[in-house]
C-alpha positions as CSV (number, residue, x, y, z in Angstrom):
1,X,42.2,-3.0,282.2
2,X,38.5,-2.4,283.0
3,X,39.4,1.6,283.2
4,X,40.7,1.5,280.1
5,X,38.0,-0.4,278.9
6,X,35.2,1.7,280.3
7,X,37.2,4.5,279.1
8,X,37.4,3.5,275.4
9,X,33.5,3.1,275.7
10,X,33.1,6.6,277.0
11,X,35.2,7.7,274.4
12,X,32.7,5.7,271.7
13,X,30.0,7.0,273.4
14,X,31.0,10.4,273.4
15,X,32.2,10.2,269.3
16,X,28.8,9.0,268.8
17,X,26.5,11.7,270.2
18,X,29.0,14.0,268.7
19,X,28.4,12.3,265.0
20,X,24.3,12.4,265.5
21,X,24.4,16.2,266.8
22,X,26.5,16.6,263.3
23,X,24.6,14.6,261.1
24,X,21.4,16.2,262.9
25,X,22.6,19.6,262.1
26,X,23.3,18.7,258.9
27,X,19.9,17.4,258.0
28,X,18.2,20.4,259.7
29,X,20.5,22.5,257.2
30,X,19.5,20.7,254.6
31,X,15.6,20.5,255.6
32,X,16.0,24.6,255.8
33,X,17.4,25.1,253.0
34,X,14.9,23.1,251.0
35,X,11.9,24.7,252.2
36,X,13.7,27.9,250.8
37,X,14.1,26.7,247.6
38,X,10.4,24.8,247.8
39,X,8.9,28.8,248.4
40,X,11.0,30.2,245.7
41,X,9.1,27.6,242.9
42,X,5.9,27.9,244.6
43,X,6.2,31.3,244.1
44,X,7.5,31.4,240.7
45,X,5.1,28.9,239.4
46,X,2.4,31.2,240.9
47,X,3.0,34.3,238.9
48,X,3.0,31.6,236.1
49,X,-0.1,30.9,236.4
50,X,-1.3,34.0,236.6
51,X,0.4,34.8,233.3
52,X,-0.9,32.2,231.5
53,X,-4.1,33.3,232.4
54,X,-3.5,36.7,231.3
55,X,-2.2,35.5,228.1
56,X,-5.4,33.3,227.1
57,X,-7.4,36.2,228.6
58,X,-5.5,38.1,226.5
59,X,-5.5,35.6,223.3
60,X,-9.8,35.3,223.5
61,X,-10.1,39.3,223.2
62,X,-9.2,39.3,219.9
63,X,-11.3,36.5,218.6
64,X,-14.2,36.9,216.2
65,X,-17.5,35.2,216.9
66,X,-19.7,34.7,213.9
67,X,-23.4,33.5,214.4
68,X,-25.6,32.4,212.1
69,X,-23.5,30.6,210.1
70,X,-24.1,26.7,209.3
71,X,-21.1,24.1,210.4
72,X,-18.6,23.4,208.3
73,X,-19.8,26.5,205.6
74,X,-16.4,27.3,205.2
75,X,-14.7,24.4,203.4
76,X,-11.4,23.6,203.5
77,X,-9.6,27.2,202.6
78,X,-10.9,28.4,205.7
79,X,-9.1,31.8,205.7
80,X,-10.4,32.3,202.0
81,X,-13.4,31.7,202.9
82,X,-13.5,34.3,205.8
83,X,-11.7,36.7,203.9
84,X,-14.5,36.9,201.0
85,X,-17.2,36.6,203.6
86,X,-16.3,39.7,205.4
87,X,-15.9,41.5,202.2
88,X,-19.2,40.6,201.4
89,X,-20.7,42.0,204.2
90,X,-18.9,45.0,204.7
91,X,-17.8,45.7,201.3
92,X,-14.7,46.8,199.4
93,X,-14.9,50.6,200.7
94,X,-14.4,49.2,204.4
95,X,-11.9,46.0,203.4
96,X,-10.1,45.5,200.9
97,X,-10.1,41.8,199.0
98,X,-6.6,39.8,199.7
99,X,-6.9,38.7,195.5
């Protein structure tokens, strides 16, 4: 009786190492395979950045600074406003008015 019963326990023993190597293989699988996937988004959302940067780089370029103009000149049509401004200044042989 106590050889089978020291038996069964080696048996018990024995299926439990073998289920924590498993599980332990498992989770190092697992651990693996999300620092894969965690590179993969830290590089994608790197060369996002950089593109959004580009883009407002981009975006600011093409914007027109006027100085010497008082707040709140234009009034609430702003692109009227603009529009017969820069006619004014430059004249109707460079632009032509949008009326």
């Amino acid at each position: 009786m106590e050889l089978k019963l020291d038996k069964m326990q080696y048996l018990v023993l024995e299926h439990g190492q073998h289920m924590l190597e498993s599980n332990s293989e498992l989770e190092e699988q697992q651990f693996t395979d999300l620092e894969k996937k965690c590179a993969v988004i830290s590089s994608s959302n790197g060369k996002l950045i950089a593109k959004t940067v580009d883009l407002e780089s981009r975006s600011h370029r093409n914007n027109i600074r006027l100085i010497g103009l008082p707040e709140f000149t234009e009034g609430p049509r702003l692109m009227d406003f603009f529009a017969k401004l820069l006619v004014n200044v430059f004249g109707n042989q460079i632009l032509q008015s949008r009326q």
